[in-house]
C-alpha positions as CSV (number, residue, x, y, z in Angstrom):
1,X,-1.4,17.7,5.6
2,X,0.0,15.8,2.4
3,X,3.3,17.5,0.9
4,X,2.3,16.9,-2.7
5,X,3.4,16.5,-6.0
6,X,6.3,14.1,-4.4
7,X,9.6,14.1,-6.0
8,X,11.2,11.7,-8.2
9,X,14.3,9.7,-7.3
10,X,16.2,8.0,-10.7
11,X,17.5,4.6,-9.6
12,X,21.0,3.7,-10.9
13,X,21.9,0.7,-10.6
14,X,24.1,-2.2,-12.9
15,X,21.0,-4.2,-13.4
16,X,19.2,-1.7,-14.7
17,X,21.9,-0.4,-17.5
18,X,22.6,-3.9,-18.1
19,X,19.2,-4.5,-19.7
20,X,18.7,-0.7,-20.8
21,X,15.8,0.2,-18.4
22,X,15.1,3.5,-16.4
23,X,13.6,3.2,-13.5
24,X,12.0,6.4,-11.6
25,X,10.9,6.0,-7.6
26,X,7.8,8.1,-6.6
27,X,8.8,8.8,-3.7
28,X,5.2,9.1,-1.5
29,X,6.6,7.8,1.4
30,X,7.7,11.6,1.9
31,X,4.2,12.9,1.7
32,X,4.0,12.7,5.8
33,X,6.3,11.6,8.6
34,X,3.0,9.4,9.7
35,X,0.2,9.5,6.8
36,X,3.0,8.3,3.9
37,X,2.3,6.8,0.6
38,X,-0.4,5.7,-0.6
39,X,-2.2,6.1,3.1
40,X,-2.6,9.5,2.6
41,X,-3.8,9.4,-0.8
42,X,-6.8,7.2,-0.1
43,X,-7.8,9.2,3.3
44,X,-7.5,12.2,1.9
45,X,-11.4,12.1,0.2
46,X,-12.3,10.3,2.5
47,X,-11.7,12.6,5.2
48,X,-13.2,15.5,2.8
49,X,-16.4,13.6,2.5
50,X,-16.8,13.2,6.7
51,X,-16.3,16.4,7.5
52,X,-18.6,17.6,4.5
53,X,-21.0,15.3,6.0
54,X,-20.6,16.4,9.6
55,X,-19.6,13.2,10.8
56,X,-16.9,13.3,14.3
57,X,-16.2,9.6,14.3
58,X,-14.6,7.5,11.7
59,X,-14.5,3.7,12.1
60,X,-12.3,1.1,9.8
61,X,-10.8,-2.1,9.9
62,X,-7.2,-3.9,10.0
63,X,-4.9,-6.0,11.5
64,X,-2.6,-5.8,14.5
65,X,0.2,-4.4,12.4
66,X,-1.8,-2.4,9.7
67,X,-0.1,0.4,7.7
68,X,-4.0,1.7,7.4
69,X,-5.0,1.4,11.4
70,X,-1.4,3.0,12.2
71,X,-2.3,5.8,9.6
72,X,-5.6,6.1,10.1
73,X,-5.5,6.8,13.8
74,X,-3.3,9.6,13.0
75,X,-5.5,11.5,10.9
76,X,-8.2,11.1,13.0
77,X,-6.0,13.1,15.5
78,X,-4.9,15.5,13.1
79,X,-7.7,16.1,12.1
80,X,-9.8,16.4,14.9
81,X,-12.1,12.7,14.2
82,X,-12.8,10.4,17.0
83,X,-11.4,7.2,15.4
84,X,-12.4,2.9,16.0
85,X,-10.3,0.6,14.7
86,X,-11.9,-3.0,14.2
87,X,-9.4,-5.0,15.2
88,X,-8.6,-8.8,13.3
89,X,-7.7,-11.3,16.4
90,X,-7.7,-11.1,19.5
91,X,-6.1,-8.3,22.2
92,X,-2.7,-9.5,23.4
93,X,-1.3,-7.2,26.2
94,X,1.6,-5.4,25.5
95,X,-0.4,-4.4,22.6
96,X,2.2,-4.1,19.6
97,X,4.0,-0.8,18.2
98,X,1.3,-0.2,15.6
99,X,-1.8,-0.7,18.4
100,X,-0.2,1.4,21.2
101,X,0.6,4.4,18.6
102,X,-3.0,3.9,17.8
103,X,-4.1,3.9,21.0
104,X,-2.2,7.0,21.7
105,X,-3.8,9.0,19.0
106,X,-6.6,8.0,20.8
107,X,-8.4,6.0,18.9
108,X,-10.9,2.7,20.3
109,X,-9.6,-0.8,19.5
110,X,-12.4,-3.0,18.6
111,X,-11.7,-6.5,18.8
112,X,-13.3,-9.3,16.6
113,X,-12.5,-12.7,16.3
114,X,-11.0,-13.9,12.4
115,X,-14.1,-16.0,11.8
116,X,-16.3,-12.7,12.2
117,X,-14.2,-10.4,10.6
118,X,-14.7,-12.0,7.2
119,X,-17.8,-10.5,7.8
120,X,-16.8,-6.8,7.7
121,X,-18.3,-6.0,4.5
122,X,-21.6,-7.2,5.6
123,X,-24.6,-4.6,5.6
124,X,-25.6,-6.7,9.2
125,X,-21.9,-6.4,10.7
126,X,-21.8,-2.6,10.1
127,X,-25.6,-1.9,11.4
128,X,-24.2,-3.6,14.6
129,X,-21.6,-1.4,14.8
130,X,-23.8,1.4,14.6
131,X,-26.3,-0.2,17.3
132,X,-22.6,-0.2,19.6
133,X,-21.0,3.0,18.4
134,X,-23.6,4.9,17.1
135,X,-23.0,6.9,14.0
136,X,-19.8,7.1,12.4
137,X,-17.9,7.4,8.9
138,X,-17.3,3.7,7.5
139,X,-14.3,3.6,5.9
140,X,-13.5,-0.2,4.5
141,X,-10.2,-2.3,5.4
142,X,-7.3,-0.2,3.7
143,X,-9.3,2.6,2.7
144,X,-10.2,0.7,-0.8
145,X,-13.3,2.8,-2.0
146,X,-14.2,5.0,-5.2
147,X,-13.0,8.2,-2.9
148,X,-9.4,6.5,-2.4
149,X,-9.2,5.9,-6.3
150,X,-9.5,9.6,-6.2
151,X,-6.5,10.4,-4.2
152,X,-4.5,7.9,-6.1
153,X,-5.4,8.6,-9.6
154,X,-3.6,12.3,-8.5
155,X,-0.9,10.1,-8.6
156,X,-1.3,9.6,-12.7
157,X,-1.4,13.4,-13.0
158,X,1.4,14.4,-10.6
159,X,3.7,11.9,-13.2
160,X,2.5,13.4,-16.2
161,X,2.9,17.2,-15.3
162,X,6.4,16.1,-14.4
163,X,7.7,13.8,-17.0
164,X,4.7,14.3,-19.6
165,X,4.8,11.3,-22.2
166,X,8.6,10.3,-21.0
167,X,7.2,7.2,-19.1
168,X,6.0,3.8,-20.4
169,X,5.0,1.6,-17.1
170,X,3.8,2.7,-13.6
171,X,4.5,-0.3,-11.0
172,X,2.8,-0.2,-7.4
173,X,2.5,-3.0,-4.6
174,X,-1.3,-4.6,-4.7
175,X,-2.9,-5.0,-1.4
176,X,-6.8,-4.1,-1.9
177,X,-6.2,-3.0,-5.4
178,X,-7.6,0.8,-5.2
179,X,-4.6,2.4,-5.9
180,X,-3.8,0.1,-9.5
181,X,-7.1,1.1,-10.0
182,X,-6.9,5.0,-9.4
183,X,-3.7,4.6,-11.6
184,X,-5.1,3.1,-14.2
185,X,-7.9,4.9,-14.3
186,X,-5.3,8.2,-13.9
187,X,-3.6,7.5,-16.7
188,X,-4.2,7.8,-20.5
189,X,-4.5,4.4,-22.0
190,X,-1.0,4.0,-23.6
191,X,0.3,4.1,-20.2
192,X,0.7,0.6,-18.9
193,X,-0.1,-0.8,-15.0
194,X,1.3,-3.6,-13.3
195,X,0.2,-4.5,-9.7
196,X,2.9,-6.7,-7.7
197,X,0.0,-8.6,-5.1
198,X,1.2,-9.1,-2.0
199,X,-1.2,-11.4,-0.6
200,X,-1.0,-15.6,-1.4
201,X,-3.5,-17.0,-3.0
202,X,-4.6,-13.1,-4.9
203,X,-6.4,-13.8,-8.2
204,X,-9.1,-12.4,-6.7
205,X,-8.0,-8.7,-6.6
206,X,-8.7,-8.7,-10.5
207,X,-12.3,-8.9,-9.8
208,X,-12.1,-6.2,-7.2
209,X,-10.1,-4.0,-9.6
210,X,-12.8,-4.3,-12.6
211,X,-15.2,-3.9,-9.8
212,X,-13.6,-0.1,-8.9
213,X,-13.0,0.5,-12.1
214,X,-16.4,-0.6,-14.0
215,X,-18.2,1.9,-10.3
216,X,-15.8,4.4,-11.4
217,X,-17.0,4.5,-15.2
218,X,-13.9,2.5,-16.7
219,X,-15.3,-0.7,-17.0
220,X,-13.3,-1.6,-20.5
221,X,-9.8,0.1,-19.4
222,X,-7.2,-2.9,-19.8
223,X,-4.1,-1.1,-19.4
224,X,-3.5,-2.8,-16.3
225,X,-2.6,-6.3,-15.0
226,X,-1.0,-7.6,-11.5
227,X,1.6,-10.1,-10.9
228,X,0.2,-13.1,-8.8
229,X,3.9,-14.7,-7.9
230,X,5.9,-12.2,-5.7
231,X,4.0,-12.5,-2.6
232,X,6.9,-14.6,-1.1
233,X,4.5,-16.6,1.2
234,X,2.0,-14.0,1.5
235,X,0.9,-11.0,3.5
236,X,3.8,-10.6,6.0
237,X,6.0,-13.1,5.0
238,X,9.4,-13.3,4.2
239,X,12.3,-14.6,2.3
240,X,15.8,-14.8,2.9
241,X,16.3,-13.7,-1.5
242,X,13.5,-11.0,-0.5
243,X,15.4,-9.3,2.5
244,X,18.6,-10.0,0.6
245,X,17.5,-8.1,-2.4
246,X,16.2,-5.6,0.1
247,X,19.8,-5.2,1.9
248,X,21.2,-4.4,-1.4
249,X,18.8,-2.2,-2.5
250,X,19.4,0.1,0.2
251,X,22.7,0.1,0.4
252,X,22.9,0.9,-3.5
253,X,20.3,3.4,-3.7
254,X,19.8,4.7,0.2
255,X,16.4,4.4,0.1
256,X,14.6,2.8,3.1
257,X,12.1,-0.2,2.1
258,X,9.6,-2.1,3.8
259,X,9.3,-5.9,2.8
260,X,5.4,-6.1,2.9
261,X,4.7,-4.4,0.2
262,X,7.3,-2.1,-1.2
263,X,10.0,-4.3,-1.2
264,X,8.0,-6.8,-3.0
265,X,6.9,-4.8,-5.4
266,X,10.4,-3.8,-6.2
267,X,11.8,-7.7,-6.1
268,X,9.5,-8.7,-8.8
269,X,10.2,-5.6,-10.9
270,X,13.9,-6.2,-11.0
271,X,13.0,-10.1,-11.7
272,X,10.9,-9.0,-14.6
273,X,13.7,-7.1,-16.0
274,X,16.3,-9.5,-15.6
275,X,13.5,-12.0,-17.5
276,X,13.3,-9.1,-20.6
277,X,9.5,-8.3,-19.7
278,X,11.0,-4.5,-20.8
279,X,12.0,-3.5,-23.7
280,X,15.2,-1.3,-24.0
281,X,14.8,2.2,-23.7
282,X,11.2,2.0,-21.8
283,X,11.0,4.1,-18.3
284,X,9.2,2.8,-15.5
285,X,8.0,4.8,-12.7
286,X,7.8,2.5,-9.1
287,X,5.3,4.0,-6.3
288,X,7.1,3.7,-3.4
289,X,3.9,3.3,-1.2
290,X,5.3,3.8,2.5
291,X,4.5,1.9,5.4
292,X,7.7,1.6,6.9
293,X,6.0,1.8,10.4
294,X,5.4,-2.1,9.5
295,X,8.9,-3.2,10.1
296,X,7.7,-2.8,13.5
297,X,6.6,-6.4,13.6
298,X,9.2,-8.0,11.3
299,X,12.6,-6.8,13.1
300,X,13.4,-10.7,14.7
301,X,12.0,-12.3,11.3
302,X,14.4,-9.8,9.4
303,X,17.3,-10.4,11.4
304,X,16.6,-14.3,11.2
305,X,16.8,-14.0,7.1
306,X,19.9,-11.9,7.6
307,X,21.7,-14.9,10.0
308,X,21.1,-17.2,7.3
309,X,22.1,-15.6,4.7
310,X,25.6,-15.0,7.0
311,X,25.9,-18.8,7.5
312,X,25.3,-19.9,4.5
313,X,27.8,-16.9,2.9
314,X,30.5,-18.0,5.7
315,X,29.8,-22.2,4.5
């Protein structure tokens, strides 16, 4: 299903020659009109392994307006799964954009209250799932497993067959941490990582990347680090400087961006190269991760942001 290697897009921009920095977009948001980005990339084994397995249901977990529900649904469709989708919260009728597609690929909305969902990695909360939905194909919350470091390690070695050793730093957004880790562990040592967390309150995804990495065989690798201070409020949330920078961005590039996590990602790198965190001459290759399906949920927050940043441009 994935159209892969994905190009390359060269940003140009004043900022960027200003402080004598290259900046290449990976553009994986093109991979699928539905399973984009990084989605697609951490499925992709994991759909293997199912189908090796002789599995017909797959079950995960996410939020009302999950990028990995919304793409997971999908390629259950595609690809002939039953799917469940454990639901954070509670149902509320309309269900929202993201539910009703998911519903419409047919997959089974599961709803558990916030309290219990904390609980989804428990050994107890899955065996009662199987007691409910008999047997299926566990796939955690955002598909964050060894076979989704896989799919995004590919990444590493789609950018080095294109632009061999003319690259210095690899940025990506930093939601469950498997694809900084299947970069890092992609990518020969010399090669830097930064992960831009998107998630207040994120210290803890170091753990969980030493943890992927050390089950993956890479317990030393420490060409990586992620950036703790550009969640803007946290998961979801917004800022009238973040969709701003956004508006700009897009009008100066015409790239599309999402503010939960791509958007982020690229608001912290441009505030790390106004700061000189680069030195002149290095390239940097930004994943653009997909997800755009989540503006779904954010247009009246957006176009709040944008109304004050008319007022206060008119006063």
């Amino acid at each position: 299903m994935g159209i892969t290697p994905t190009p390359l897009q060269e940003l140009r921009d004043p900022v960027l020659e200003a402080h004598g920095v290259r900046v290449i977009i990976k553009r994986d948001d093109l991979i699928h009109p539905v399973i984009s980005g990084n989605k697609w990339r951490k499925l992709k084994y994991n759909l293997f392994m199912a189908r090796r397995q002789r599995y017909d249901t797959l079950l995960t977990f996410g939020g009302a307006y999950s990028n990995h529900i919304h793409a997971f649904a999908a390629a259950g469709r595609i690809c002939g799964f039953n799917t469940i989708g454990v639901i954070r919260g509670e149902e509320t009728l309309p269900l929202n954009p993201t539910l009703q597609f998911a519903v419409d690929c047919g997959m089974h909305l599961h709803y558990v209250d916030r309290k219990r969902y904390r609980d989804k990695s428990d050994a107890e909360f899955i065996q009662n799932l199987r007691d409910r939905f008999g047997r299926f194909f566990h796939v955690p919350e955002g598909g964050s497993n060894l076979l989704a470091m896989t799919g995004c390690s590919e990444i590493a070695a789609e950018l080095e067959d294109a632009l061999s050793d003319d690259f210095d730093v690899v940025a990506c957004p930093c939601g469950t941490g498997a694809t900084l880790a299947g970069l890092a562990a992609g990518l020969q040592e010399e090669k830097r990582v930064i992960g831009f967390a998107v998630l207040k309150g994120s210290d803890f995804l170091t753990d969980d990347v030493r943890s992927l990495l050390a089950a993956w065989g890479e317990k030393a690798l420490d060409n990586w680090h992620i950036e703790t201070t550009y969640h803007h409020g946290g998961y979801a949330k917004l800022s009238t400087e973040l969709v701003d920078f956004i508006d700009g961005f897009e009008q100066r590039n015409r790239l599309a961006l999402e503010p939960i996590y791509t958007g982020k990602m690229l608001y912290g790198l441009y505030d790390m190269i106004r700061r000189g965190a680069f030195k002149r001459g290095e390239t940097i290759v930004a994943v653009h991760t997909g997800g755009l399906q989540g503006l779904a949920g954010l247009g009246k927050k957006i176009e709040k942001m944008r109304a004050r940043l008319r007022y206060g441009a008119v006063h």
